[in-house]
Every structure is written in C-alpha cells, then in structure tokens.
mmCIF file of the N, C-alpha and C atoms, coordinates in Angstrom:
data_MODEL
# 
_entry.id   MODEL 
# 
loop_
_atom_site.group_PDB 
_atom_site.id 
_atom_site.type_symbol 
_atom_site.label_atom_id 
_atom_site.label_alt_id 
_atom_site.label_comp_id 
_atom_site.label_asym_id 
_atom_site.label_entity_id 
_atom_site.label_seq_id 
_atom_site.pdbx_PDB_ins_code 
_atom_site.Cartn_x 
_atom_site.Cartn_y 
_atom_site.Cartn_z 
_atom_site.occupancy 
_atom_site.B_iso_or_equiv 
_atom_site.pdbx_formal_charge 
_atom_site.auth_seq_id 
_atom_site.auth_comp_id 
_atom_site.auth_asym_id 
_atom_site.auth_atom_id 
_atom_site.pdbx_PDB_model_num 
ATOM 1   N N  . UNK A 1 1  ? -10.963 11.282  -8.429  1.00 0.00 ? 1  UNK A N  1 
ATOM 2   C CA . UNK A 1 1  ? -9.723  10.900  -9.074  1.00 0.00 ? 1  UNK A CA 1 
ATOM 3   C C  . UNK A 1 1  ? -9.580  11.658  -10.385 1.00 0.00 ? 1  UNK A C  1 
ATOM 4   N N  . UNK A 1 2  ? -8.516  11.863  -10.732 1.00 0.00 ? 2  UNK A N  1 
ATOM 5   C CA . UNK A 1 2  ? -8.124  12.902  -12.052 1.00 0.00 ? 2  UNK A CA 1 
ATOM 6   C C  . UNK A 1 2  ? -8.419  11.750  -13.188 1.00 0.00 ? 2  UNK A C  1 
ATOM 7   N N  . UNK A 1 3  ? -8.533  12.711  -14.327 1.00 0.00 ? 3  UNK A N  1 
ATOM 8   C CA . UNK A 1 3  ? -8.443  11.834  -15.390 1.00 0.00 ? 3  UNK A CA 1 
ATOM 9   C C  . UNK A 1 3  ? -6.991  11.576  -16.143 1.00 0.00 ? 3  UNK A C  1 
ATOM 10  N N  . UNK A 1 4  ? -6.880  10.052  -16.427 1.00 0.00 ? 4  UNK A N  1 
ATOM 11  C CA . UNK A 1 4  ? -5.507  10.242  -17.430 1.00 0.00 ? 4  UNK A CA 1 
ATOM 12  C C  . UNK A 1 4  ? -5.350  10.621  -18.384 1.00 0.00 ? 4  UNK A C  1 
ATOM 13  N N  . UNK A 1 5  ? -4.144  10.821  -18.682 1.00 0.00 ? 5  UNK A N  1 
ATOM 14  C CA . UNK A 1 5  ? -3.853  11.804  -20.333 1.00 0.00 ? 5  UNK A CA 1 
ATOM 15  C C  . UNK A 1 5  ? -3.848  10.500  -20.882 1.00 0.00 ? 5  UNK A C  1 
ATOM 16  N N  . UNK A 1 6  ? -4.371  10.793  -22.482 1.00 0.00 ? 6  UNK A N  1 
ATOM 17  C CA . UNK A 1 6  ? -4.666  9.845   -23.622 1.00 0.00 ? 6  UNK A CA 1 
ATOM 18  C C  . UNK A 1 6  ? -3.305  10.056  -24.111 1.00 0.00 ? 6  UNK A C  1 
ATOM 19  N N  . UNK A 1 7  ? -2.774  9.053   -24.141 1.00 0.00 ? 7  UNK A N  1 
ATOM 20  C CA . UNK A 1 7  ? -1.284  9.140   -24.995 1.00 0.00 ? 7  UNK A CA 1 
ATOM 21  C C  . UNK A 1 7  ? -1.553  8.451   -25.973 1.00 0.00 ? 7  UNK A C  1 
ATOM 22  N N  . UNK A 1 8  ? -2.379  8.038   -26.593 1.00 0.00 ? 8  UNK A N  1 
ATOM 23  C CA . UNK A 1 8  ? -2.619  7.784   -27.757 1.00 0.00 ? 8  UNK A CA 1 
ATOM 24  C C  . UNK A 1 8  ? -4.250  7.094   -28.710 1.00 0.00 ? 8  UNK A C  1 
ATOM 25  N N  . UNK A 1 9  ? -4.642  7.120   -29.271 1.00 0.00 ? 9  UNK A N  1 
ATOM 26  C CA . UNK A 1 9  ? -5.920  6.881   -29.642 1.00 0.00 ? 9  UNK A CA 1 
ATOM 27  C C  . UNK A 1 9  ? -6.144  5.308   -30.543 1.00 0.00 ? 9  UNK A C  1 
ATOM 28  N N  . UNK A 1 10 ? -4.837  5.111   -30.088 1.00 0.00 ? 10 UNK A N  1 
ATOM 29  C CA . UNK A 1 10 ? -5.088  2.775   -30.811 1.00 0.00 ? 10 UNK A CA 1 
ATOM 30  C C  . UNK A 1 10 ? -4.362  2.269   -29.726 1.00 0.00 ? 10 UNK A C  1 
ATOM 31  N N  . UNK A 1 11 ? -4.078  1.226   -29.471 1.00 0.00 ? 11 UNK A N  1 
ATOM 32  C CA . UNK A 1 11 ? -3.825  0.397   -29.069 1.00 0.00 ? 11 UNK A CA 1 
ATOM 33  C C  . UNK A 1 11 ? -2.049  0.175   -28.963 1.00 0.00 ? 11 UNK A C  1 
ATOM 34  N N  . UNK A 1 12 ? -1.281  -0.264  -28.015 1.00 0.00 ? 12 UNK A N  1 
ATOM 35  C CA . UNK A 1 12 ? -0.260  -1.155  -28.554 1.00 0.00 ? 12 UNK A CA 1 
ATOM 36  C C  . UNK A 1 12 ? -0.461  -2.474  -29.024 1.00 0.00 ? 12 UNK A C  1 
ATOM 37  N N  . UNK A 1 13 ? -0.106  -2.901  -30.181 1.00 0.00 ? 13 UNK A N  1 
ATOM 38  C CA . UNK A 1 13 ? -0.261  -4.754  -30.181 1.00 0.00 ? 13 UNK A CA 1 
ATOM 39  C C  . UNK A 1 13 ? 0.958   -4.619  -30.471 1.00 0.00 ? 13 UNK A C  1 
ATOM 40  N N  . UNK A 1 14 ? 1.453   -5.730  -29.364 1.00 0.00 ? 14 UNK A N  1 
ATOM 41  C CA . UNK A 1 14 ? 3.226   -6.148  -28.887 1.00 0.00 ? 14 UNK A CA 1 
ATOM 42  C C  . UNK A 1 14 ? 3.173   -7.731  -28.697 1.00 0.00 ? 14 UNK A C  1 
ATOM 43  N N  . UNK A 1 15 ? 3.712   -8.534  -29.451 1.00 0.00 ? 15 UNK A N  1 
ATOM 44  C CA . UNK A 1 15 ? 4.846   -9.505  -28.721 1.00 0.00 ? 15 UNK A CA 1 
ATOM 45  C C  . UNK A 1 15 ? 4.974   -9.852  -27.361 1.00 0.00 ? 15 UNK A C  1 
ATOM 46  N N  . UNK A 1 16 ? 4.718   -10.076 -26.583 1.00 0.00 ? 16 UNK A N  1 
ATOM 47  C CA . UNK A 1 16 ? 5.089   -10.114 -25.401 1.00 0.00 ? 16 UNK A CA 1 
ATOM 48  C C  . UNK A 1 16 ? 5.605   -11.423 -24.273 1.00 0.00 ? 16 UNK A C  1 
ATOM 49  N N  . UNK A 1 17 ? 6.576   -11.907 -24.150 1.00 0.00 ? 17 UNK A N  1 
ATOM 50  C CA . UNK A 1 17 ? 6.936   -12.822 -23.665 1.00 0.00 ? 17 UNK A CA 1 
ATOM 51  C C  . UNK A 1 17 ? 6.833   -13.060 -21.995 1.00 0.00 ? 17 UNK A C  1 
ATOM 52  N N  . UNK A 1 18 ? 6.403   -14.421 -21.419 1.00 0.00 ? 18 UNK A N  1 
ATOM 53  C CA . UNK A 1 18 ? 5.911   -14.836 -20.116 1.00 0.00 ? 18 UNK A CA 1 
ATOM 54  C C  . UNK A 1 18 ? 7.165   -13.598 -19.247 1.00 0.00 ? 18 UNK A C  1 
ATOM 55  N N  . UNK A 1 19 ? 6.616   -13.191 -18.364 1.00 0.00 ? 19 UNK A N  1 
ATOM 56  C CA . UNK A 1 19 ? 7.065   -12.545 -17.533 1.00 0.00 ? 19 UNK A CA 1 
ATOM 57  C C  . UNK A 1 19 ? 6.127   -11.193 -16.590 1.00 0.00 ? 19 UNK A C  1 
ATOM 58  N N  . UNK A 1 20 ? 7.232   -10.488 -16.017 1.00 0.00 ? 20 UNK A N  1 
ATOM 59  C CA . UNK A 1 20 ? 5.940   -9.160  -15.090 1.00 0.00 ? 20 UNK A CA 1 
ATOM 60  C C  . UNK A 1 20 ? 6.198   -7.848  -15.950 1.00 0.00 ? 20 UNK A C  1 
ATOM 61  N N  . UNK A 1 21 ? 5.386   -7.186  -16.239 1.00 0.00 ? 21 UNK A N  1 
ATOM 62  C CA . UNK A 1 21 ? 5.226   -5.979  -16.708 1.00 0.00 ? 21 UNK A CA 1 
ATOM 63  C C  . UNK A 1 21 ? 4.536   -4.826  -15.938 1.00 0.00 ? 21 UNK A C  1 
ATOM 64  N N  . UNK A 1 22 ? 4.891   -3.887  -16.472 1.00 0.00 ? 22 UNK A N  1 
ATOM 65  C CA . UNK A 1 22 ? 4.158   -2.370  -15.725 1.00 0.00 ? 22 UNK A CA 1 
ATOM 66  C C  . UNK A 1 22 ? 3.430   -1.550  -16.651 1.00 0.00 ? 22 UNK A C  1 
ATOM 67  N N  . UNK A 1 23 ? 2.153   -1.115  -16.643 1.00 0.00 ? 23 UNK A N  1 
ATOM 68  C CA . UNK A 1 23 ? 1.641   -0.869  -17.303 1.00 0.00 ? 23 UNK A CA 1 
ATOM 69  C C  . UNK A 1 23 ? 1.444   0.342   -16.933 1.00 0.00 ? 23 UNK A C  1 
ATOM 70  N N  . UNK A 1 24 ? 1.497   1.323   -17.917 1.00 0.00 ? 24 UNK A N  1 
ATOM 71  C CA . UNK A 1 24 ? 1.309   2.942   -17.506 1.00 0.00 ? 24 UNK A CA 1 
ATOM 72  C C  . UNK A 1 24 ? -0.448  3.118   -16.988 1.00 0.00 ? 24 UNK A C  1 
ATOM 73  N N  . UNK A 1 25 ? -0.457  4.170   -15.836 1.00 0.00 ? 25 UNK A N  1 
ATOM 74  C CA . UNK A 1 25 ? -2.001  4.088   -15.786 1.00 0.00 ? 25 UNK A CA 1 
ATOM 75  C C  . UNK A 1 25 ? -2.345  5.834   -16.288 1.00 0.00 ? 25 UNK A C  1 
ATOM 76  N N  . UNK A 1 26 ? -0.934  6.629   -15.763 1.00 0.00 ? 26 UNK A N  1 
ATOM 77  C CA . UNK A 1 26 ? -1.385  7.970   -16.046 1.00 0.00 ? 26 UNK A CA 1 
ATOM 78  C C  . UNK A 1 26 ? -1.254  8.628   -17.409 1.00 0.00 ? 26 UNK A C  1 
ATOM 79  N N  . UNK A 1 27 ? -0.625  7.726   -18.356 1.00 0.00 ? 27 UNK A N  1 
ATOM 80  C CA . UNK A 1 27 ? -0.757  8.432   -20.019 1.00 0.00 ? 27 UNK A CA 1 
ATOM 81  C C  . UNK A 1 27 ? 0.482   9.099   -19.713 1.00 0.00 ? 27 UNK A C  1 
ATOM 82  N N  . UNK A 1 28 ? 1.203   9.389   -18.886 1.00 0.00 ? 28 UNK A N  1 
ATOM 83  C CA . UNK A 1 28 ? 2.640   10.550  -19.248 1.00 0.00 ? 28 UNK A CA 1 
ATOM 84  C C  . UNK A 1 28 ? 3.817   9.764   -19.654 1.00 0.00 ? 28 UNK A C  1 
ATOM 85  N N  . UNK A 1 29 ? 3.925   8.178   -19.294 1.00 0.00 ? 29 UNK A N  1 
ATOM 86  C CA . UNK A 1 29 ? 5.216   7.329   -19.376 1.00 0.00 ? 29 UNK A CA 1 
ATOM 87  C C  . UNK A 1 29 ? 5.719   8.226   -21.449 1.00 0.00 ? 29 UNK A C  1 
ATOM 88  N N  . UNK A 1 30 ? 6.696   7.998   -21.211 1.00 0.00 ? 30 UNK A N  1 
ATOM 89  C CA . UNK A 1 30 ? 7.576   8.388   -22.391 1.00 0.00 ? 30 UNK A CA 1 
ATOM 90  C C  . UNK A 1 30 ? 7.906   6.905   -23.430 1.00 0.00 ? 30 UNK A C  1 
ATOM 91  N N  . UNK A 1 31 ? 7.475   5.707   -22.279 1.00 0.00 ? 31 UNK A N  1 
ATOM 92  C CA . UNK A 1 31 ? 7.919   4.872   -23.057 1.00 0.00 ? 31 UNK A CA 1 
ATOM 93  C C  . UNK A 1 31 ? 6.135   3.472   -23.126 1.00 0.00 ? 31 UNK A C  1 
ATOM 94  N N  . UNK A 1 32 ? 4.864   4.127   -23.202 1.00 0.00 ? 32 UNK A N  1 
ATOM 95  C CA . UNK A 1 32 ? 4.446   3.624   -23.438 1.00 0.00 ? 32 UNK A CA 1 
ATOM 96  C C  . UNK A 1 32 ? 4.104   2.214   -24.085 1.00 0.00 ? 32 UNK A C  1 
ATOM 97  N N  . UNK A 1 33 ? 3.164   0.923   -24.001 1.00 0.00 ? 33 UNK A N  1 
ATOM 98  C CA . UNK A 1 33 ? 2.414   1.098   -22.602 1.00 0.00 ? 33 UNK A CA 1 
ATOM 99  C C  . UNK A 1 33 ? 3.089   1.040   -21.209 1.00 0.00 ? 33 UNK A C  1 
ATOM 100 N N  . UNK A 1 34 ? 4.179   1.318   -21.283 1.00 0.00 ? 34 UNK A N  1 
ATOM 101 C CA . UNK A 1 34 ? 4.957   0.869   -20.198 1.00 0.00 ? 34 UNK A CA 1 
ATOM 102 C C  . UNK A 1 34 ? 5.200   1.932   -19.115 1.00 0.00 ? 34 UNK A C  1 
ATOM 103 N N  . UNK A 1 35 ? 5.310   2.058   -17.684 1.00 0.00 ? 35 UNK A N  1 
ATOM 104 C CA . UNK A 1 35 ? 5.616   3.171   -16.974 1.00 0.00 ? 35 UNK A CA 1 
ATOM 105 C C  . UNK A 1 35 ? 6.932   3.044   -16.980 1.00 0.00 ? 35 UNK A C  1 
ATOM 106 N N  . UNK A 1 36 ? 7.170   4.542   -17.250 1.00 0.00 ? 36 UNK A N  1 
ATOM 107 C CA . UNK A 1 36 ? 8.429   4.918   -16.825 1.00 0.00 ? 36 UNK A CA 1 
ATOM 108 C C  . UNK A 1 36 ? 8.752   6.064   -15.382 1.00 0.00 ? 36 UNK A C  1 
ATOM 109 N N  . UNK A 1 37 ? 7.629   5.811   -14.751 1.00 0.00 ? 37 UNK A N  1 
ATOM 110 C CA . UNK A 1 37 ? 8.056   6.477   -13.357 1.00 0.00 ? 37 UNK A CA 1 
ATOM 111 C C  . UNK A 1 37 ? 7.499   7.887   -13.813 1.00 0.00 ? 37 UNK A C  1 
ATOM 112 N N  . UNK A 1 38 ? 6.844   8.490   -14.606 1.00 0.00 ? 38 UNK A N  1 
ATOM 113 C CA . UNK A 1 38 ? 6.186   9.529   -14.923 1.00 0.00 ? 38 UNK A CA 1 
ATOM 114 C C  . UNK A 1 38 ? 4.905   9.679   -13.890 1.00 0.00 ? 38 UNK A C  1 
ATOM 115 N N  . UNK A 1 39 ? 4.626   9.077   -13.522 1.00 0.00 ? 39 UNK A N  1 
ATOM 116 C CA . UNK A 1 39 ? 3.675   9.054   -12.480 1.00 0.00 ? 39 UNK A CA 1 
ATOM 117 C C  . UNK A 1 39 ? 3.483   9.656   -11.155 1.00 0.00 ? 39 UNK A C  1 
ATOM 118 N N  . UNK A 1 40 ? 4.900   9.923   -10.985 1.00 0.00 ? 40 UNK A N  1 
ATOM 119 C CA . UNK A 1 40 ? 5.759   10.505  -9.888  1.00 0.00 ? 40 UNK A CA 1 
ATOM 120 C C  . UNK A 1 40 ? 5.429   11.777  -9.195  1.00 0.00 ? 40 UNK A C  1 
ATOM 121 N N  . UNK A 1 41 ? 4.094   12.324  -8.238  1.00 0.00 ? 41 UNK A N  1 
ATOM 122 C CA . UNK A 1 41 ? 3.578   13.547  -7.833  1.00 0.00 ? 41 UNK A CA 1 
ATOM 123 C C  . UNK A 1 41 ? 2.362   13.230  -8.151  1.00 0.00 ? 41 UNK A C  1 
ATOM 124 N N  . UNK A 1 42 ? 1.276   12.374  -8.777  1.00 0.00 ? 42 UNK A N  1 
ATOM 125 C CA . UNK A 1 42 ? 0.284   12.194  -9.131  1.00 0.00 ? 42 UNK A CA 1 
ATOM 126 C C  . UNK A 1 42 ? -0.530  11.017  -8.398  1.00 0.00 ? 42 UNK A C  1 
ATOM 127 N N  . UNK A 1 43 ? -1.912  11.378  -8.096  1.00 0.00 ? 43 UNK A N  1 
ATOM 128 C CA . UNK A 1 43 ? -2.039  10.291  -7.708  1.00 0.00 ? 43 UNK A CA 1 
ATOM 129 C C  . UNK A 1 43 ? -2.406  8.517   -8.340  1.00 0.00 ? 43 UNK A C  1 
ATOM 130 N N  . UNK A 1 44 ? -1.441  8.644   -9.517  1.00 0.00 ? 44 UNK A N  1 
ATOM 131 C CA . UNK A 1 44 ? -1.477  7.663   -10.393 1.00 0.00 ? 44 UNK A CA 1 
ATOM 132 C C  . UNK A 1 44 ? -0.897  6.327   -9.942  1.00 0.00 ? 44 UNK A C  1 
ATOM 133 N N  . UNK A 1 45 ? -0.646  4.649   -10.292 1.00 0.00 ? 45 UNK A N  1 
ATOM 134 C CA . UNK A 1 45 ? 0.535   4.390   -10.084 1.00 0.00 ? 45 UNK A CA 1 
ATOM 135 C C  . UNK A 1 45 ? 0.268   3.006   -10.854 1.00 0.00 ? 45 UNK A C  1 
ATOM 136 N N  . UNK A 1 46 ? 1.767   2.815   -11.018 1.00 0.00 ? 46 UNK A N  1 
ATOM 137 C CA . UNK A 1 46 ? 1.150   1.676   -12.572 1.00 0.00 ? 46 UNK A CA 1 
ATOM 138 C C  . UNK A 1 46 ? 0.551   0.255   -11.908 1.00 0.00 ? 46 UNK A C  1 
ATOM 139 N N  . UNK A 1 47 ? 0.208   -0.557  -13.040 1.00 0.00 ? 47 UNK A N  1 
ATOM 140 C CA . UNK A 1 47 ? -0.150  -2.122  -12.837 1.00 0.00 ? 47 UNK A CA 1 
ATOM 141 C C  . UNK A 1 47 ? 0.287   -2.384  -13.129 1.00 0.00 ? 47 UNK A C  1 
ATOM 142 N N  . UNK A 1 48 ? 0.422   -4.053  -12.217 1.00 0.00 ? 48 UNK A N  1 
ATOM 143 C CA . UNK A 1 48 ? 1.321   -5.373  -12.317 1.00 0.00 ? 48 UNK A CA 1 
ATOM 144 C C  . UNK A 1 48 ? 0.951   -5.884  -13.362 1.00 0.00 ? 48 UNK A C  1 
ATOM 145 N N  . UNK A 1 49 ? 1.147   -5.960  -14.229 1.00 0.00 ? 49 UNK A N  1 
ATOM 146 C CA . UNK A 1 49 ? 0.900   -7.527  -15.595 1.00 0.00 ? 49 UNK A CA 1 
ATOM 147 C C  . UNK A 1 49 ? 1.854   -8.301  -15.712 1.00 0.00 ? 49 UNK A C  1 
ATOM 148 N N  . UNK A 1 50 ? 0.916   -9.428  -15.030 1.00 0.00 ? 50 UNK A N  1 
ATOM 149 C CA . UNK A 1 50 ? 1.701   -11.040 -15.255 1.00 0.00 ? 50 UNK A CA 1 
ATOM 150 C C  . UNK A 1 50 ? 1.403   -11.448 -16.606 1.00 0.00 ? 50 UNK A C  1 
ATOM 151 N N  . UNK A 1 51 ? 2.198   -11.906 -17.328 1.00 0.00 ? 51 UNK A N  1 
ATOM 152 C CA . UNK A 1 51 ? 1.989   -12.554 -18.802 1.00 0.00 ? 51 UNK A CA 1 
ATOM 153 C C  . UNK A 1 51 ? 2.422   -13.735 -18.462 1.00 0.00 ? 51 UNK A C  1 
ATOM 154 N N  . UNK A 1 52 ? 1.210   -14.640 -18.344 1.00 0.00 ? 52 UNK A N  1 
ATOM 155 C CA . UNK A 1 52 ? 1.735   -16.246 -18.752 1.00 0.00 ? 52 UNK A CA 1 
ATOM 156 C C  . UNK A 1 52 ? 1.474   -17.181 -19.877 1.00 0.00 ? 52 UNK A C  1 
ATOM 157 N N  . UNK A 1 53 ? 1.261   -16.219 -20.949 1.00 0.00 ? 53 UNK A N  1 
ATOM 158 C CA . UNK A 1 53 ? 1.475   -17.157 -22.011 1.00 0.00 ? 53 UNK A CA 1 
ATOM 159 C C  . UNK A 1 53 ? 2.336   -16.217 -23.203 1.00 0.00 ? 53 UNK A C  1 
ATOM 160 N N  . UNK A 1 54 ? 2.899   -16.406 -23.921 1.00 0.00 ? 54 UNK A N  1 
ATOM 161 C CA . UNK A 1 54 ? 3.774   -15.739 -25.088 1.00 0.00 ? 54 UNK A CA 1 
ATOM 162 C C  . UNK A 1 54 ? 2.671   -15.648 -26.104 1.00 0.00 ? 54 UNK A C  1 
ATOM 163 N N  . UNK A 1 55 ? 2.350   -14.320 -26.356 1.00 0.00 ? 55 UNK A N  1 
ATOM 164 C CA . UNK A 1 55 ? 1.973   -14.143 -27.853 1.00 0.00 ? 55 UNK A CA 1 
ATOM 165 C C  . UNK A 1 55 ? 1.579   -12.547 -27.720 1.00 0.00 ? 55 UNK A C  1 
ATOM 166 N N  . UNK A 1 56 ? 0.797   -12.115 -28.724 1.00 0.00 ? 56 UNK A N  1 
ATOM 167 C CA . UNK A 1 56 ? 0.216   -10.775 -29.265 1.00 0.00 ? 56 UNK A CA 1 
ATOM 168 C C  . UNK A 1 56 ? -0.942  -10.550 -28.287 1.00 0.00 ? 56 UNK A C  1 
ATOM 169 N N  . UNK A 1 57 ? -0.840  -9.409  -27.931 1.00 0.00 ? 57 UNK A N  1 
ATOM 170 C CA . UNK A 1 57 ? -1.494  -8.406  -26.567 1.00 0.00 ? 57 UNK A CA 1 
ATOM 171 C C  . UNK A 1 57 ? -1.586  -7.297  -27.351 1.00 0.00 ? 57 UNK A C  1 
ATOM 172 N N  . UNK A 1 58 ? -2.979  -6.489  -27.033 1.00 0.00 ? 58 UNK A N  1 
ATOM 173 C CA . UNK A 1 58 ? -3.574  -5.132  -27.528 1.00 0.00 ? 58 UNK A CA 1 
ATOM 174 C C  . UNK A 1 58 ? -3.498  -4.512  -26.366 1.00 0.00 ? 58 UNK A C  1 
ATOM 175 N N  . UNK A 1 59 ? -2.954  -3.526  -25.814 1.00 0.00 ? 59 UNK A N  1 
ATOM 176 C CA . UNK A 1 59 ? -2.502  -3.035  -24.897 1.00 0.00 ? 59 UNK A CA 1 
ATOM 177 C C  . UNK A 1 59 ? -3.102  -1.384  -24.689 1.00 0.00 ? 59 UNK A C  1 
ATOM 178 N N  . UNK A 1 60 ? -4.125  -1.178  -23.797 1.00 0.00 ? 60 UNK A N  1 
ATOM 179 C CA . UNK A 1 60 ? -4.092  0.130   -24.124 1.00 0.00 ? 60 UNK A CA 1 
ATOM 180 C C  . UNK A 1 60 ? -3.610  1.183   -23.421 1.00 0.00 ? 60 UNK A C  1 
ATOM 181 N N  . UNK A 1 61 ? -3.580  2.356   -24.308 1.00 0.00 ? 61 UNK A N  1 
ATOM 182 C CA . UNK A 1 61 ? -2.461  2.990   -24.313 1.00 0.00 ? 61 UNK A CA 1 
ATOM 183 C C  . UNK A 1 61 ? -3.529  4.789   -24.034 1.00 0.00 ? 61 UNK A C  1 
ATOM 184 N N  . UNK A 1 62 ? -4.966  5.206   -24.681 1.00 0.00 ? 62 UNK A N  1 
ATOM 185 C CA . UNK A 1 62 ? -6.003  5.737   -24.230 1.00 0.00 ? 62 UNK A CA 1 
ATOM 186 C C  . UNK A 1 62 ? -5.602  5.982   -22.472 1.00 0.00 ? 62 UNK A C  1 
ATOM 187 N N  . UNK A 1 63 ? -5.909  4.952   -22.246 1.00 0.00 ? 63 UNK A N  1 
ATOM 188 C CA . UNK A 1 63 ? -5.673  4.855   -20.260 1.00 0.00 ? 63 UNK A CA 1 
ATOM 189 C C  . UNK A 1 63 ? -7.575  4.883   -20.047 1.00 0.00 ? 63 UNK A C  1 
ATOM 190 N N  . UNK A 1 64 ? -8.559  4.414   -21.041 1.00 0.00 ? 64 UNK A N  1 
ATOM 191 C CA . UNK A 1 64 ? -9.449  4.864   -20.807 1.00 0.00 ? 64 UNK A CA 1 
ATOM 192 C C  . UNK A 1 64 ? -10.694 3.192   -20.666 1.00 0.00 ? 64 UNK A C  1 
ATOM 193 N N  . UNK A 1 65 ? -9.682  2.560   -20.629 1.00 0.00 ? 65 UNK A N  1 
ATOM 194 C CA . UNK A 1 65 ? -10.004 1.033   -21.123 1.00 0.00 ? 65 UNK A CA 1 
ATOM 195 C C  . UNK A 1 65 ? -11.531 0.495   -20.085 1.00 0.00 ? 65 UNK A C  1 
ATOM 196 N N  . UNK A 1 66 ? -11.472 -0.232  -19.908 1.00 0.00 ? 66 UNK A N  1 
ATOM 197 C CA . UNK A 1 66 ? -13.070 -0.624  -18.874 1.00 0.00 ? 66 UNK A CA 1 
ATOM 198 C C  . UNK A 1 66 ? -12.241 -1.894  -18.708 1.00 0.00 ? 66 UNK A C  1 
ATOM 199 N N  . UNK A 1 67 ? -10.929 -2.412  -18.790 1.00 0.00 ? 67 UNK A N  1 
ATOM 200 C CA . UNK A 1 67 ? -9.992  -3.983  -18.908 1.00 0.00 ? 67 UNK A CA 1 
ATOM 201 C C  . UNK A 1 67 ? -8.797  -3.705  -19.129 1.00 0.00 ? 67 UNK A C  1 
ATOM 202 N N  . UNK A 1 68 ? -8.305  -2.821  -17.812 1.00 0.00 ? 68 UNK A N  1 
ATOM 203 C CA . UNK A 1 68 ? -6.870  -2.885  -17.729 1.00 0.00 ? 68 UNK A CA 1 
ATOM 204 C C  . UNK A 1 68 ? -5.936  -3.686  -17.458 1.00 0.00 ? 68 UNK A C  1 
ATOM 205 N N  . UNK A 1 69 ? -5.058  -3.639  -18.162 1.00 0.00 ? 69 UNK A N  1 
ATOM 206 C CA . UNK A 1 69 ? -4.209  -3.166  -19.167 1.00 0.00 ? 69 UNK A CA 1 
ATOM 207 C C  . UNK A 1 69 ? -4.956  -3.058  -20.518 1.00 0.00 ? 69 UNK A C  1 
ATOM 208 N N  . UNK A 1 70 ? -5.391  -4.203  -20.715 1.00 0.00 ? 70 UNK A N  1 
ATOM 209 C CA . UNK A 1 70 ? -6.054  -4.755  -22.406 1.00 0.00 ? 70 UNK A CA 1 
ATOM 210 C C  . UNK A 1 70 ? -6.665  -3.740  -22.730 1.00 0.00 ? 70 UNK A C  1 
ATOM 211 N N  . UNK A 1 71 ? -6.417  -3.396  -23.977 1.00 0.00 ? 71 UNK A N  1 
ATOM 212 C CA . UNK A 1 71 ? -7.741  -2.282  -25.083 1.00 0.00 ? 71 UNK A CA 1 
ATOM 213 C C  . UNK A 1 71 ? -9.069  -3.151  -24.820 1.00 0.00 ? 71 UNK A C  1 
ATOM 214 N N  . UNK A 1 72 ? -9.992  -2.382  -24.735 1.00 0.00 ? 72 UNK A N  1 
ATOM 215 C CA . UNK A 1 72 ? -11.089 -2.838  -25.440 1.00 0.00 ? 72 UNK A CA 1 
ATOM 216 C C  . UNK A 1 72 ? -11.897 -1.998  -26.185 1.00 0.00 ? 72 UNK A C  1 
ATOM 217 N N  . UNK A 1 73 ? -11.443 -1.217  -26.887 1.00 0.00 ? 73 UNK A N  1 
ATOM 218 C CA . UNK A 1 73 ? -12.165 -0.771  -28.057 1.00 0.00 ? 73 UNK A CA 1 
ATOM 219 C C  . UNK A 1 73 ? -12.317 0.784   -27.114 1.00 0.00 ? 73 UNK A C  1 
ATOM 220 N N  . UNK A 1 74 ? -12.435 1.262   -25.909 1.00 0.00 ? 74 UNK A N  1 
ATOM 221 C CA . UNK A 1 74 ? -12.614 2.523   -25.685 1.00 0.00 ? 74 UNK A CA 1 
ATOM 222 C C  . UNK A 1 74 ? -12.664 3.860   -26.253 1.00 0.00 ? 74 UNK A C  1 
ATOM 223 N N  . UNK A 1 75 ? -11.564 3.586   -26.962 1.00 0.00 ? 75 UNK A N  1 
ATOM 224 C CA . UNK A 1 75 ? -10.097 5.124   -28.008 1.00 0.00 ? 75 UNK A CA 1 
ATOM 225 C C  . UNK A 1 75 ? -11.301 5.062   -29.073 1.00 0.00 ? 75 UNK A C  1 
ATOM 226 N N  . UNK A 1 76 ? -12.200 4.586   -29.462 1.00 0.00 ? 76 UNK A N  1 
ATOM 227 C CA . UNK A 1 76 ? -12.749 4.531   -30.648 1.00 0.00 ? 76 UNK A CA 1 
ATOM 228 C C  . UNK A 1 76 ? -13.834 5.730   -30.180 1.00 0.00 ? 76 UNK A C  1 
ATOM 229 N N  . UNK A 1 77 ? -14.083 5.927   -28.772 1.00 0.00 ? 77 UNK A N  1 
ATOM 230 C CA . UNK A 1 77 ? -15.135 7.157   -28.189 1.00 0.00 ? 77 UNK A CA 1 
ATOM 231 C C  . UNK A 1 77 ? -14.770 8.166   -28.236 1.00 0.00 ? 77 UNK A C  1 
ATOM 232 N N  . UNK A 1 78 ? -13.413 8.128   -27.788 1.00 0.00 ? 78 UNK A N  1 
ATOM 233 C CA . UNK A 1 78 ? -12.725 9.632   -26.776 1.00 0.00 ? 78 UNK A CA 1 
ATOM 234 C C  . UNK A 1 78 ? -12.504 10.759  -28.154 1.00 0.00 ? 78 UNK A C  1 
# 
C-alpha cells in the first residue's frame, strides 16, 4: 500500500457535533480532515466517523496516526 501525503504536521482540534463524517485517509483532500473526493485514482478511500457525543476532537490530519481518525501524537516523528 502507498504511503499518504502528510498534509500537515498537528492535529485538527474541531468542535464537532453528533453526526457522520468522512475523514481524509490520503492527505490530498483540499478541505482537510475532511475528504473531498481527492482520493479519486488512488488506492485510498476515506472513513466513516460516527460522532456521538458533541465536543472537541484532535483529528489527524499527518494520515500517519496508529487511531484513525484521532491524532495520537504520531506528526511529532515524521
């Protein structure tokens, strides 16, 4: 499997209210952490995130996590 592009080296921490989300897996979305269909020719393809509770999420955004979606400290290696 290819590696993803690092679109960034911290975290998102977002707000995030109960609902489904898409989480970029290949680093190209434009609108990070979120896919925007950039994925499209690759063998990438995003994740489902269910949010069932409302509050602050660290989101990573690396693509290099070991707890996807969630950061866990990875970006601090790369």
């Amino acid at each position: 499997m290819s590696e993803p592009e690092i679109a960034d080296k911290k975290p998102a921490v977002l707000e995030l209210e109960i609902g489904t989300y898409w989480w970029c897996r290949c680093g190209r979305s434009k609108t990070q952490p979120w896919c925007d269909g950039s994925h499209k020719g690759t063998e990438f393809s995003p994740v489902e995130v269910r949010i069932e509770e409302k509050r602050r999420y660290a989101m990573c955004v690396c693509k290099h996590t070991g707890n996807q979606p969630f950061c866990d400290g990875t970006h601090k290696t790369l």
